[in-house]
Residue, then its C-alpha position, 0 to 999 in steps of 0.5 A: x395547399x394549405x395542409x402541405x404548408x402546415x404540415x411542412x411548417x410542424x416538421x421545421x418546428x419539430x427539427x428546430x426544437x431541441x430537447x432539454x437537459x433536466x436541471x440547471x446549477x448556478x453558483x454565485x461567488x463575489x462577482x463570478x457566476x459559474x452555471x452547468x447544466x445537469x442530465x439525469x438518469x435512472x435505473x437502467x437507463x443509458x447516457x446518449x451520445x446524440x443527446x448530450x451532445x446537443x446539450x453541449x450546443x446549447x451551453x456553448x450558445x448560452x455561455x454555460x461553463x459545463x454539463x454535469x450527468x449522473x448515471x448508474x453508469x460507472x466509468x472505468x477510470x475516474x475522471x472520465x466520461x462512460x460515452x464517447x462524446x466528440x471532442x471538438x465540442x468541449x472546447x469551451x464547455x466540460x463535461x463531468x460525470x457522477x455515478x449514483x454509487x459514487x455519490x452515495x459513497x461520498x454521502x455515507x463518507x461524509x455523514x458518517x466518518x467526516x461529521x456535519x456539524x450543523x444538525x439540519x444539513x446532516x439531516x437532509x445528507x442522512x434522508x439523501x442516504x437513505x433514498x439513495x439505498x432504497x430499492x425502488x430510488x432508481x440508484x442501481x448498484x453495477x448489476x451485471x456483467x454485460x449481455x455479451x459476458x455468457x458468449x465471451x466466458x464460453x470461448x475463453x473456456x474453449x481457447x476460441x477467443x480473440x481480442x478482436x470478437x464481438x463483445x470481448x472490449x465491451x466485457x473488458x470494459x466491464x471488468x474495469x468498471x466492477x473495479x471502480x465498484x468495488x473501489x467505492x464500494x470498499x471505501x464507503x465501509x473503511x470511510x476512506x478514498x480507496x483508488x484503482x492502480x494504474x500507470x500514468x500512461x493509462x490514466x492519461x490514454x485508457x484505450x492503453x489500458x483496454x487494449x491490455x485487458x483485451x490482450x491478456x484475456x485472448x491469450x491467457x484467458x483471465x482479467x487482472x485489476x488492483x486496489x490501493x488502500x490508503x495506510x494497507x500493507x501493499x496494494x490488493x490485486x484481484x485476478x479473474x482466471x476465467x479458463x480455471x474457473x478460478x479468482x484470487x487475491x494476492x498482497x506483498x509483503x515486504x519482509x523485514x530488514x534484519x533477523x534470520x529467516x525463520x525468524x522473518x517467516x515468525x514475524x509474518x506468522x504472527x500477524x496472520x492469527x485470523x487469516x484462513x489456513x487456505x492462505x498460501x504464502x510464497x517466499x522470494x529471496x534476494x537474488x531469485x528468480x520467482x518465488x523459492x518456496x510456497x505453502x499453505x499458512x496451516x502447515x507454515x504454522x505448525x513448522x515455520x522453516x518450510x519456507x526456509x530453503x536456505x539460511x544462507x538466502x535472505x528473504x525479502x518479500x512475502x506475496x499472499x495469495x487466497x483463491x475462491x471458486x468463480x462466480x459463472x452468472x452475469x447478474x448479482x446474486x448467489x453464483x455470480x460473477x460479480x457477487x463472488x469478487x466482491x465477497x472475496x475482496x471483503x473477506x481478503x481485507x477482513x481477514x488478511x490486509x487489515x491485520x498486518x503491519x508495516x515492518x519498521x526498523x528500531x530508532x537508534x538508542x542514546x549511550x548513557x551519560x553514566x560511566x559503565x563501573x569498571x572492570x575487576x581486573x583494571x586497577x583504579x590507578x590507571x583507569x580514566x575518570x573521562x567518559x569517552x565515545x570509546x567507551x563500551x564500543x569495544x571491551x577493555x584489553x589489558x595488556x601483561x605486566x613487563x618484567x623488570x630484570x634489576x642487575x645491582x652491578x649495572x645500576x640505573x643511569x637515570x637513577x644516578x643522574x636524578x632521573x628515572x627510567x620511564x620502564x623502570x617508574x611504571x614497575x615502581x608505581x606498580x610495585x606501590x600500588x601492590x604494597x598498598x603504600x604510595x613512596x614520598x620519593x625514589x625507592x633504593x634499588x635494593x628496596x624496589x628489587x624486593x618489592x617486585x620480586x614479592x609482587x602478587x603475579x610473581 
């Protein structure tokens, strides 16, 4: 009886006892404490759903405010969690995951592009980095593609494969997060945040964003993703096109406002000077459906108006496009799957997106303060000293000289009376002007019949 009694009462010492998380954190700010428990793994070790839940139980009963894991595991959209916690459980404690690729991304952003001040903290952050990098630290880069990547890659191949099979979310799941990868991968050599493209509506449910990856890939057989690096031409799209064997990366560019065709197709020509002649260059214009013309950036080069199908058309947008053999391997390494996307994304920003400007349109000008000198052919007599908003908008238009026809046996009314015909005054002080004199008073009419009809224009 006494060893039935102690072997019943190790098995209810076993059941009660709990595992326990790795670490603790505790911050102390003023009169607020803020504690989180913390759950560690390395190499290939996976996160447990059971364990971490327990953990969950144990904040919640000691007041806990979170539980914090780090993993190699990388989510396929930031800010959530690589397992499937319940979720009841997180009412009162939230849970964080950090991947070790991220945390050395943050490292190396820090340290070598942000600066530390202190000379000790940079220290310790420099010795971080260099334990992260290691081989042996534990700290994986992702390695592969999942074990079901060779049987979903073959039936994509042979058209057999549906969104509901075996392994298809689970490499789906994975093509999201080498996404993530490469994201924070990229953004640790430019020093800055480079994020994955998504709506709000796949932030907000990323079984949304599955269920798409699973649709695209049953039916056309490849996997898309996109880049969104901060002050880039335009967000960097990587597709994967598992049935051609193929992979590509594509930018567009918006086309400037203003100029003709050929010389928009310049102003992009210019920029390319390092990008390969494998390039292709698509060309939509305003109103089109699809691209209107394509080619190769070698023979763009060598004749820009290829891309010109009408003059008449404006062009709006230029998509660029650079293809690379797939990858077929699971792993890392030379012939990989995640090895050849990762180099065509380098190479993609490198050698096309980092060289590229924006097109912006010229600031407005200011019109001079100074009078423009006056025209030759406008007498000074009749020209206006004032600066108007007028001037220089429109060219001067000089209208003819009437001709006055004098009849000595109808003299001028207004003459008789004193005054003088308004007609008759301008061709008076036109006929001064030409004699280069200017008449103290009225001029006879004998005198100003002589003097138009020995006017230069006569």
């Amino acid at each position: 009886m006494g060893g039935r009694s102690s072997r019943r009462s190790a098995r209810t010492a076993q059941r009660n006892q709990r595992p326990l998380p790795s670490d603790a954190i505790r911050v102390t700010r003023g009169q607020r404490t803020w504690t989180a428990l913390v759950e560690v793994k390395t190499g290939t070790n996976p996160l447990e759903v059971e364990q971490l839940e327990c953990y969950l139980d144990v904040a919640r009963e000691n007041g806990f405010d979170a539980l914090i894991t780090v993993s190699n595991q990388i989510p396929a959209i930031a800010g959530t969690h690589p397992t499937a916690v319940d979720k009841r459980k997180l009412k009162k404690v939230t849970l964080h995951h950090f991947s070790w690729t991220q945390l050395l991304t943050e490292a190396v952003m820090q340290k070598v592009h942000r600066g530390v001040a202190d000379p000790d903290q940079a220290w310790i952050l420099g010795e971080l980095i260099r334990y992260l990098e290691h081989p042996r630290s534990g700290a994986l880069e992702l390695e592969d593609m999942g074990t079901a990547w060779t049987s979903v890659r073959d039936s994509v191949v042979a058209g057999t494969l549906r969104s509901n099979d075996k392994g298809a979310a689970e490499v789906a799941s994975r093509w999201d997060q080498l996404m993530r990868y490469a994201c924070l991968r990229l953004g640790r050599r430019l020093g800055v945040e480079v994020q994955p493209v998504l709506s709000r509506k796949e932030l907000a449910e990323p079984a949304v964003r599955a269920e798409a990856l699973l649709a695209s890939l049953a039916s056309r057989g490849a996997l898309d993703g996109s880049l969104r690096i901060p002050n880039a031409v335009g967000p960097i799209t990587i597709t994967a096109d598992l049935r051609a064997g193929r992979i590509s990366a594509a930018v567009d560019v918006d086309a400037p406002r203003e100029g003709k065709p050929q010389t928009r197709v310049n102003w992009l020509v210019r920029q390319l000077k390092t990008s390969p002649d494998t390039l292709r260059v698509d060309c939509f214009a305003l109103h089109a459906k699809g691209a209107s013309t394509s080619e190769l950036l070698k023979v763009i080069r060598e004749n820009p108006a290829v891309l010109v199908d009408d003059p008449k058309r404006e062009i709006r947008t230029f998509r660029l496009i650079l293809g690379a053999s797939m990858g077929s391997k699971r792993g890392q390494g030379r012939g990989s799957f995640v090895t050849s996307v990762l180099d065509l994304l380098d190479g993609f920003y490198e050698d096309v997106i980092q060289g590229i400007k924006p097109w912006s349109a010229a600031p407005p000008r200011l019109r001079p303060k100074t009078p423009e000198p006056l025209e030759p052919t406008v007498p000074a007599a009749l020209a206006s000293t004032s600066l108007s908003s007028q001037d220089g908008a429109e060219p001067a238009v000089i209208r003819p000289k009437p001709t006055a026809v004098v009849d000595d046996h109808h003299p001028d009314p207004g003459a008789v009376a004193g005054q003088q015909d308004p007609e008759n005054a301008i061709l008076a002080a036109e006929a001064t002007v030409a004699g280069g004199a200017i008449a103290d008073g009225p001029i006879p009419l004998e005198d100003r019949q002589h003097s138009i009809s020995h006017t230069p224009d006569s």
